[in-house]
N, CA and C atoms as a LAMMPS dump frame, in Angstrom:
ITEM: TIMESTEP
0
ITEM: NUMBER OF ATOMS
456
ITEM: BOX BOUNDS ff ff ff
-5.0000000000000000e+02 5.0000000000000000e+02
-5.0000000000000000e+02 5.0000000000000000e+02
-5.0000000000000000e+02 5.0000000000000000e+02
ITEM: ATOMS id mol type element x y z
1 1 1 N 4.476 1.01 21.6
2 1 2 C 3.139 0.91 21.031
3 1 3 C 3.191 1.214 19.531
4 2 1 N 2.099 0.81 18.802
5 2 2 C 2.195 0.376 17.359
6 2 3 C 0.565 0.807 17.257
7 3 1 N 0.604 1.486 16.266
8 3 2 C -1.048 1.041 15.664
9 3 3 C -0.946 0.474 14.154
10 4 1 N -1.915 -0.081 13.77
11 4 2 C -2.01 -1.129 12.6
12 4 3 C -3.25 -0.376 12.128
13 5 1 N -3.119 0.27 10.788
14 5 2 C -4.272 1.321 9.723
15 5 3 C -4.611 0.096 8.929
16 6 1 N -5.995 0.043 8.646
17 6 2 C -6.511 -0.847 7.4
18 6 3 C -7.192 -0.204 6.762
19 7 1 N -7.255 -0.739 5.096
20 7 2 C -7.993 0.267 4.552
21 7 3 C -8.764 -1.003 4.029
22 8 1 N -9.942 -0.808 3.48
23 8 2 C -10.624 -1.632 2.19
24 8 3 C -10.837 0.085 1.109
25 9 1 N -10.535 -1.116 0.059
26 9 2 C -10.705 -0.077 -1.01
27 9 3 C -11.611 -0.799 -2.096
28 10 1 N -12.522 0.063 -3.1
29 10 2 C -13.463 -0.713 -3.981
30 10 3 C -12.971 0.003 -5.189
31 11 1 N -12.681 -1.057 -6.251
32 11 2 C -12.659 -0.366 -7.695
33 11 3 C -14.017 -0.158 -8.333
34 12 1 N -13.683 0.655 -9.936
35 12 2 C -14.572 0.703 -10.496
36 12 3 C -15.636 -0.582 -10.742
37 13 1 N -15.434 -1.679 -11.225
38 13 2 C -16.303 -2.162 -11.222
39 13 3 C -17.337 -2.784 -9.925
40 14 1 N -16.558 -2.708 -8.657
41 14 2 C -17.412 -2.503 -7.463
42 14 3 C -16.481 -3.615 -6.415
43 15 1 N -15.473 -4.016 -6.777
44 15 2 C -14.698 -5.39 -6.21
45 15 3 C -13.871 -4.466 -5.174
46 16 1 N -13.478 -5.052 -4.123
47 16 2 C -13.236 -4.535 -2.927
48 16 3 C -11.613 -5.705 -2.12
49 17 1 N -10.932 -4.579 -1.831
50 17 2 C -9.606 -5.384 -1.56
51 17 3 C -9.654 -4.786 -0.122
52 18 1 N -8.535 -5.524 0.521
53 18 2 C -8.27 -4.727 2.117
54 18 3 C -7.279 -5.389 2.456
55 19 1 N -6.019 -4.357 2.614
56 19 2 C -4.836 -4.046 3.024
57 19 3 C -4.605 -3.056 4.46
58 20 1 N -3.032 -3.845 4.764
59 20 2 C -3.238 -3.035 6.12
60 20 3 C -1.413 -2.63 6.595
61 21 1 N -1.375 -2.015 6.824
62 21 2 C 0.023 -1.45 7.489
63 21 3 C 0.188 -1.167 9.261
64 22 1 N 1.289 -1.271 9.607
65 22 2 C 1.616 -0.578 10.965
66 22 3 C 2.627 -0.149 10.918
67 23 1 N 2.118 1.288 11.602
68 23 2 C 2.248 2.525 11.537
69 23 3 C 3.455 2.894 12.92
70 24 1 N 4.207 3.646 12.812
71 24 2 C 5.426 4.136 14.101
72 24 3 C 4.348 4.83 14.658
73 25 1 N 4.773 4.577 16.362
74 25 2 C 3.612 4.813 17.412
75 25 3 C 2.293 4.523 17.235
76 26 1 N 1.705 5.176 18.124
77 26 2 C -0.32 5.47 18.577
78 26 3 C -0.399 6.329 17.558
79 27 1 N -1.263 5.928 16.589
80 27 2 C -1.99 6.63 15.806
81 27 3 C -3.422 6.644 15.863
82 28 1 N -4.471 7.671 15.928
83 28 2 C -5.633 7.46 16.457
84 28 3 C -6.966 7.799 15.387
85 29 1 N -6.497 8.795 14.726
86 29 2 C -7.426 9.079 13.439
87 29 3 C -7.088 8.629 11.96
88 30 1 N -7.774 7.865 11.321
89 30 2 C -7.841 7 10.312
90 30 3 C -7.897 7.982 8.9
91 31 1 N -8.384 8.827 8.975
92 31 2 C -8.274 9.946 7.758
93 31 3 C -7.489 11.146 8.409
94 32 1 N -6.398 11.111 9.155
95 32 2 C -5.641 12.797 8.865
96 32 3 C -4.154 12.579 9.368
97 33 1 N -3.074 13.401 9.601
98 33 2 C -1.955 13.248 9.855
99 33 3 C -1.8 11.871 8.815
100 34 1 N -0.497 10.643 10.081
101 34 2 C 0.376 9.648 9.24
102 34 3 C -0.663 8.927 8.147
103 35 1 N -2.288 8.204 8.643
104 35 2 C -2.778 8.11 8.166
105 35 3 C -3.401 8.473 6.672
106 36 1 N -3.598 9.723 6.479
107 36 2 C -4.198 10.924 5.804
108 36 3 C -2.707 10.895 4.334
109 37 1 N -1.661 10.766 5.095
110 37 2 C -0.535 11.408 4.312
111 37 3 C -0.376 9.956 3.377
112 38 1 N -0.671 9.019 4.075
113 38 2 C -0.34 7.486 3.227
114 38 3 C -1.484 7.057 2.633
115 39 1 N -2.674 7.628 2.767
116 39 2 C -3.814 6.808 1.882
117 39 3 C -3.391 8.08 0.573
118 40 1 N -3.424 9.506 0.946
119 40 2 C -3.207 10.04 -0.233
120 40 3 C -1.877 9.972 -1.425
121 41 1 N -0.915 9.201 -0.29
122 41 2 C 0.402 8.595 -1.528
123 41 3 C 0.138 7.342 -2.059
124 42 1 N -1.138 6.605 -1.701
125 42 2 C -1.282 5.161 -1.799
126 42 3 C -2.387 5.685 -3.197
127 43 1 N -3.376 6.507 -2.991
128 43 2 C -4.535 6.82 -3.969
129 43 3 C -4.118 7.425 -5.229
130 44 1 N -2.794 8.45 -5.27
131 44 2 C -1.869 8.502 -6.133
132 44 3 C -1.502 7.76 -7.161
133 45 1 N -0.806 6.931 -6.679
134 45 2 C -0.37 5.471 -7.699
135 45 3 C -1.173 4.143 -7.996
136 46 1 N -2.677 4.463 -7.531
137 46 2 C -3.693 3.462 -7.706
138 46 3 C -5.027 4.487 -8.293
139 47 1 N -5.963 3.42 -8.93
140 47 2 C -6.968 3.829 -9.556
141 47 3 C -8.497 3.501 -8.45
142 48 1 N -7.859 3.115 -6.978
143 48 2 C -8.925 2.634 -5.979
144 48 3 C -9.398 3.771 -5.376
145 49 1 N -10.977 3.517 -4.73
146 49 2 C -11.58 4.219 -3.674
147 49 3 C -11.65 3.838 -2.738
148 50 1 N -11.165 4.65 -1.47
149 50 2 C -11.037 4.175 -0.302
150 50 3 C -12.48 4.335 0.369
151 51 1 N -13.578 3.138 0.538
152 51 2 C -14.577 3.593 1.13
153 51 3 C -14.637 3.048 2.714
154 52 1 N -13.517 2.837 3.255
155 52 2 C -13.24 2.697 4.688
156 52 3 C -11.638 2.653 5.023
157 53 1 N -11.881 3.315 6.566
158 53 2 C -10.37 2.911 7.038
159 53 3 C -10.663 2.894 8.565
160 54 1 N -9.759 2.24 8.925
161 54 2 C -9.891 1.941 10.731
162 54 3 C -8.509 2.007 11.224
163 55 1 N -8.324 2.438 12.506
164 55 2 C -7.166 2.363 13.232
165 55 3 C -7.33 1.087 14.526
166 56 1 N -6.725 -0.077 14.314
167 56 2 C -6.352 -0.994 15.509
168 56 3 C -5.063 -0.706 16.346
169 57 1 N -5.453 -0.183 17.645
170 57 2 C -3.924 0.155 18.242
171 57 3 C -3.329 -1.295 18.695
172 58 1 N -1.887 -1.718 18.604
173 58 2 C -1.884 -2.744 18.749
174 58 3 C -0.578 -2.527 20.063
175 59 1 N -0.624 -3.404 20.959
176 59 2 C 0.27 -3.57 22.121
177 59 3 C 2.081 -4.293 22.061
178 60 1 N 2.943 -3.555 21.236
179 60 2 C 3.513 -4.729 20.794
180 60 3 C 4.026 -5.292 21.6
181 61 1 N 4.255 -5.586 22.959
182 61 2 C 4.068 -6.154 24.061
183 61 3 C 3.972 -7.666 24.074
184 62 1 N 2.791 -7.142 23.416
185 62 2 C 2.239 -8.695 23.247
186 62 3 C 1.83 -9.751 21.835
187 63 1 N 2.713 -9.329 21.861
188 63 2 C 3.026 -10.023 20.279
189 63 3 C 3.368 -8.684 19.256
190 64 1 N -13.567 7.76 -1.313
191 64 2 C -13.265 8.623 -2.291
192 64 3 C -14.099 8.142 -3.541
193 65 1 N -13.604 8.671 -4.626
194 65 2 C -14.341 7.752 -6.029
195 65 3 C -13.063 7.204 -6.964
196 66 1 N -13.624 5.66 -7.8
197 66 2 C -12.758 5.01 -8.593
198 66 3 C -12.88 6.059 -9.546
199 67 1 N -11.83 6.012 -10.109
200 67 2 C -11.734 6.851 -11.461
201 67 3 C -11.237 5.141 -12.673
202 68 1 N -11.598 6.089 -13.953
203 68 2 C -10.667 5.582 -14.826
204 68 3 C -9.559 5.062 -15.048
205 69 1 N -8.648 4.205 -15.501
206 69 2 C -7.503 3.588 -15.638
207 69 3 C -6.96 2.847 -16.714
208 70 1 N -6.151 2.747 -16.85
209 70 2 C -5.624 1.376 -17.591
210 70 3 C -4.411 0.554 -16.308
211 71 1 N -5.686 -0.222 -15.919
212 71 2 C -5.663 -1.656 -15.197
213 71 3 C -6.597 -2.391 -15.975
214 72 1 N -6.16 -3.826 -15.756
215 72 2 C -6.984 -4.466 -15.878
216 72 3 C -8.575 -5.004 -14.529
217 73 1 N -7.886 -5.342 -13.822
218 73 2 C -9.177 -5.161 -12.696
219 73 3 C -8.519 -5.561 -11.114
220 74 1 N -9.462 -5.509 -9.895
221 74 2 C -8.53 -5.696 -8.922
222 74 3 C -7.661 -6.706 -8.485
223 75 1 N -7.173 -7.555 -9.756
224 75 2 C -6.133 -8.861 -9.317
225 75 3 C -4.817 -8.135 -9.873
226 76 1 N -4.979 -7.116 -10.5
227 76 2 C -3.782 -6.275 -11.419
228 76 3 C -3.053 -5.943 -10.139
229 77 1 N -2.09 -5.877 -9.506
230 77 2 C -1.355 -5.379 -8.394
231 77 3 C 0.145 -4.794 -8.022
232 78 1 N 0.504 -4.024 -7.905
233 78 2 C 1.538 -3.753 -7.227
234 78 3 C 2.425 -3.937 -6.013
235 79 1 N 3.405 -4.497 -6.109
236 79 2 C 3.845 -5.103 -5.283
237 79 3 C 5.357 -4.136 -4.994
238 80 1 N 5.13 -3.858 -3.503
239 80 2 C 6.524 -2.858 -2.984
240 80 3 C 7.4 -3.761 -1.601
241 81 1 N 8.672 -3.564 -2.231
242 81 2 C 9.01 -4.209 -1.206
243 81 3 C 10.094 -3.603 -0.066
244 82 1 N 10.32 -3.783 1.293
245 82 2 C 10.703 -2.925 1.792
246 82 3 C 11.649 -3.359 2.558
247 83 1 N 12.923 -3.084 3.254
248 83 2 C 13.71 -3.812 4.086
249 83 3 C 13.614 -3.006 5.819
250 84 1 N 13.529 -3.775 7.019
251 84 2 C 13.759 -3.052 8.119
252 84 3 C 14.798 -2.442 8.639
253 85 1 N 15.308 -1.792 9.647
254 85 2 C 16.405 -1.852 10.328
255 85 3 C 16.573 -3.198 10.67
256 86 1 N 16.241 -3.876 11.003
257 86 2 C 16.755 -5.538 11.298
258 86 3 C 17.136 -6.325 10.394
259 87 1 N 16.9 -6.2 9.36
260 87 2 C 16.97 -6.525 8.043
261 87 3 C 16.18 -7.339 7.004
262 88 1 N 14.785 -7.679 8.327
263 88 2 C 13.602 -8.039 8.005
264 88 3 C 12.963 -7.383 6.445
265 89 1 N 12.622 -8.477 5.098
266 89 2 C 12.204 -7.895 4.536
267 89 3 C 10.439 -7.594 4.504
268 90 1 N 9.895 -7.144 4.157
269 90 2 C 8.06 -7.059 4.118
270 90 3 C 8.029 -6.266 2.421
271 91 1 N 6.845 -7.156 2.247
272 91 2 C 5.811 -6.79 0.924
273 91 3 C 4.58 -6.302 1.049
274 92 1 N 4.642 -5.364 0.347
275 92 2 C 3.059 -4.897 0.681
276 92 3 C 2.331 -4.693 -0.909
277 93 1 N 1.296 -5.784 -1.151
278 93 2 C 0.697 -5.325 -1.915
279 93 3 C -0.632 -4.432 -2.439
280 94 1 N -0.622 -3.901 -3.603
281 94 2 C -2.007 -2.721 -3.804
282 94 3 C -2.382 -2.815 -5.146
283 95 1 N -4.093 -3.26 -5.106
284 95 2 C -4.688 -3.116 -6.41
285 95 3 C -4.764 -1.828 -7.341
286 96 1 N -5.047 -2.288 -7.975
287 96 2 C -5.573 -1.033 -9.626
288 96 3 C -4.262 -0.347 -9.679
289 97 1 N -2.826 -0.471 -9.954
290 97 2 C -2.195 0.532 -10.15
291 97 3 C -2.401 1.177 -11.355
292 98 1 N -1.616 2.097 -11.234
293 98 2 C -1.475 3.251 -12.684
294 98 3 C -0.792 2.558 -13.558
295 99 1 N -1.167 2.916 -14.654
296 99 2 C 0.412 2.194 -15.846
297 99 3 C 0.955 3.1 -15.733
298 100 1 N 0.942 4.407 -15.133
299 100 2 C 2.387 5.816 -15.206
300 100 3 C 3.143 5.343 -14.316
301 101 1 N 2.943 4.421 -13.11
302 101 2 C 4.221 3.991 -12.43
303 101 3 C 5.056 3.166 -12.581
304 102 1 N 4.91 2.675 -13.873
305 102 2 C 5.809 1.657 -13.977
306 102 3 C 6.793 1.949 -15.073
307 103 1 N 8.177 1.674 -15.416
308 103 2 C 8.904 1.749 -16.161
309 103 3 C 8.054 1.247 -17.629
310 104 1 N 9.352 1.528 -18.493
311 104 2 C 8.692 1.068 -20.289
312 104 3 C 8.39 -0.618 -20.144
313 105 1 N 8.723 -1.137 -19.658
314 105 2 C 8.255 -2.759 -19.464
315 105 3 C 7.393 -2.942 -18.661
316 106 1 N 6.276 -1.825 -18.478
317 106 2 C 5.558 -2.317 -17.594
318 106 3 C 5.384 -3.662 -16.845
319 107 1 N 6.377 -3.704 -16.025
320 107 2 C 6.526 -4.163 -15.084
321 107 3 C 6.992 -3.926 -13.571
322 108 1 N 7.85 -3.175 -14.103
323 108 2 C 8.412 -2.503 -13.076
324 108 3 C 8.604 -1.053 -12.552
325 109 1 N 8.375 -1.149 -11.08
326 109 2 C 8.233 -0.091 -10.564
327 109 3 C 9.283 0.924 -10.64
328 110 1 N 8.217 2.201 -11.316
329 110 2 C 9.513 3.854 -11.759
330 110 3 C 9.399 4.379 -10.168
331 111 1 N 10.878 4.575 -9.283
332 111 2 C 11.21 4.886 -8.026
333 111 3 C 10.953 6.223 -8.366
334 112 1 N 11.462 6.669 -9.402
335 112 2 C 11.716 8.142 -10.009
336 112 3 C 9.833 8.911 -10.168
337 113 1 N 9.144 8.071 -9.898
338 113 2 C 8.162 8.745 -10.508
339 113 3 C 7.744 9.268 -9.376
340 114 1 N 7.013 10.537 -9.295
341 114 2 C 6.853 11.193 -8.143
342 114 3 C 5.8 10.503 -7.23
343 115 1 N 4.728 10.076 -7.868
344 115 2 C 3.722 9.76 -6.777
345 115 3 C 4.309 8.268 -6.215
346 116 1 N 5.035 7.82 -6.802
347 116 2 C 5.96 6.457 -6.114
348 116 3 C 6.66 6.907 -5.836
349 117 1 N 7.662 7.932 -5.669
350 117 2 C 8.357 8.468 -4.304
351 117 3 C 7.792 8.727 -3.102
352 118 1 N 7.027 9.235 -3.645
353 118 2 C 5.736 10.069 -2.195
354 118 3 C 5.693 9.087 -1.706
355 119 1 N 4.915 7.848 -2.009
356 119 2 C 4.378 6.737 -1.365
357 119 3 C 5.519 6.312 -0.361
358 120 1 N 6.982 6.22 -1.429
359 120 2 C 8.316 5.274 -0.539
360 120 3 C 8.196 6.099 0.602
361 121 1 N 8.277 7.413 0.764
362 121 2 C 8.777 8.484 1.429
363 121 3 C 7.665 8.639 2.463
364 122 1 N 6.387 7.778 2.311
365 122 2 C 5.7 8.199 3.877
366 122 3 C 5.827 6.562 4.333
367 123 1 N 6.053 5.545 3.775
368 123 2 C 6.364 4.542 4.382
369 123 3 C 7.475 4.551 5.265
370 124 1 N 8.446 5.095 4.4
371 124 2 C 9.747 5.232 5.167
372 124 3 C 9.608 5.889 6.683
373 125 1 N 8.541 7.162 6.291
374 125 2 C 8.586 7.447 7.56
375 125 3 C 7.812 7.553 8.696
376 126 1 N 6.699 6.336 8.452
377 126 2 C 5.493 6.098 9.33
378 126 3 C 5.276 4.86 9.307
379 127 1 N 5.945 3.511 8.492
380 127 2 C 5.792 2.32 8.8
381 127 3 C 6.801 1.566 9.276
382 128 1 N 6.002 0.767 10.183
383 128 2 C 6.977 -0.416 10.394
384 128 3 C 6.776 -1.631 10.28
385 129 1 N 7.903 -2.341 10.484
386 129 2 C 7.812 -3.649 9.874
387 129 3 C 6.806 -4.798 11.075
388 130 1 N 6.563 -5.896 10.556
389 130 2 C 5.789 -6.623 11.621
390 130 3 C 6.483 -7.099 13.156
391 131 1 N 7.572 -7.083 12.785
392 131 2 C 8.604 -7.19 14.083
393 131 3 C 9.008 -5.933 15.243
394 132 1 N 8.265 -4.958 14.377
395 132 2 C 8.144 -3.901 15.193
396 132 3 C 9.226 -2.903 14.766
397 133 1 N 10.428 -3.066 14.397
398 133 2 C 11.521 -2.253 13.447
399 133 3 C 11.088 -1.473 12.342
400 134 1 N 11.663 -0.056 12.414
401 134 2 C 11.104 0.972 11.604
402 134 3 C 11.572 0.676 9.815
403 135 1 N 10.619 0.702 8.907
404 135 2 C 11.256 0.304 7.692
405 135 3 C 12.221 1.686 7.464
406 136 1 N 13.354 1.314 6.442
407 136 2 C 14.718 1.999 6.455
408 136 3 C 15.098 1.962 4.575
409 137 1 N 14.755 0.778 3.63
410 137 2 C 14.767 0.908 2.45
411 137 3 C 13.83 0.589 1.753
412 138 1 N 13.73 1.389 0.713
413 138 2 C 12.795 0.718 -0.735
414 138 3 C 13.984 -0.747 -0.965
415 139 1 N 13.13 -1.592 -1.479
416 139 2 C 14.093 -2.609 -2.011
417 139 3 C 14.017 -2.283 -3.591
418 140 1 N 12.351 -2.633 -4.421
419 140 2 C 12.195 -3.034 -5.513
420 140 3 C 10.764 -3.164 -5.19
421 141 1 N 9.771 -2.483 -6.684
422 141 2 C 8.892 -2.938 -6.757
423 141 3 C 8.241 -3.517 -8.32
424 142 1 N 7.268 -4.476 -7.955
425 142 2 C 6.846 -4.944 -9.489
426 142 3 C 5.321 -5.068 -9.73
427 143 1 N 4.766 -5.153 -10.354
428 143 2 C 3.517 -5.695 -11.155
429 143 3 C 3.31 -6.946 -11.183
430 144 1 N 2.31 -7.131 -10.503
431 144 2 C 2.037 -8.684 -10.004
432 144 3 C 0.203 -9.154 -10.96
433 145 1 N -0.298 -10.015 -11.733
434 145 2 C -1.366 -10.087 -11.877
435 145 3 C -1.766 -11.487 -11.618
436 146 1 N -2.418 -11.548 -10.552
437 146 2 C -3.338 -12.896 -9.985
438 146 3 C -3.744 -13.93 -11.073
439 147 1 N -3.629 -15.197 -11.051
440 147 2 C -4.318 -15.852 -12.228
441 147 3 C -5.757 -15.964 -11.722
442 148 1 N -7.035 -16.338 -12.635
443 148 2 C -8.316 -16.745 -12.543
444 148 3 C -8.113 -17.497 -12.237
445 149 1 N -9.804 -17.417 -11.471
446 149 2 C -10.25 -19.166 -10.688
447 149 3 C -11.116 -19.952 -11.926
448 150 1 N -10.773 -20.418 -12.168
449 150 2 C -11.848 -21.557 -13.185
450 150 3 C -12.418 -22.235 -12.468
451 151 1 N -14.013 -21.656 -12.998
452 151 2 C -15.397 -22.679 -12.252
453 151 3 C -15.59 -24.043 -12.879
454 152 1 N -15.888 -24.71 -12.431
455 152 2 C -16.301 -26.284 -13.553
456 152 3 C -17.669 -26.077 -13.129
């Protein structure tokens, strides 16, 4: 058994993203323990408010407040990438990051920086991959920014 945590999160200007992970075993409360420990390493290295989270237990059987930043807005993203024991890779991306997590080229993700350790370090040890295999490495992470939609 597997449960799958989702969060939606809203930035400052009021725009709203929703991301989701699964989690090693039944997890049942959405704010405390594995839950609790990964929104607060996730809120760390982002400038988002989490104004919901839900726990879906899934069968694998069968198949706060925004603060301030320098982001630009929620298409600005972080992108972490992770390898399984199987060797399955997965990406997980997250709006509003910090510019403190990223190396001098802002671009790339500082492993070294503490609240991006924290983060690697509860993935490592509460997520898994979609195949059901426990994730096992950081690969690499980067700074991703969405292009605009142009209206005509």
């Amino acid at each position: 058994m597997a449960s799958e945590l989702q969060w939606d999160f809203r930035d400052g200007k009021g725009d709203v993203c929703k991301t989701s992970v699964w989690l090693a075993g039944v997890v049942t409360d959405p704010s405390g323990g594995v839950a609790g420990t990964l929104r607060t390493a996730l809120q760390a290295i982002s400038n988002l408010a989490l104004f919901r989270a839900a726990i879906i237990p899934v069968d694998e059987t069968d198949a706060g407040a925004a603060v301030a930043g320098d982001y630009e807005d929620i298409g600005d993203k972080v992108v972490l990438e992770f390898q399984d024991a199987s060797g399955a890779t997965h990406t997980y991306r997250f709006p509003c990051p910090k510019s403190t997590i990223f190396q001098a080229d802002q671009v790339s993700v500082d492993p070294g920086d503490p609240a991006v350790a924290a983060l690697i370090t509860a993935f490592l040890n509460n997520v898994k991959g979609t195949g059901g295999a426990n994730l096992t490495t950081f690969v690499r992470g980067w700074r991703a920014r969405n292009n605009s939609r142009r209206t005509r």
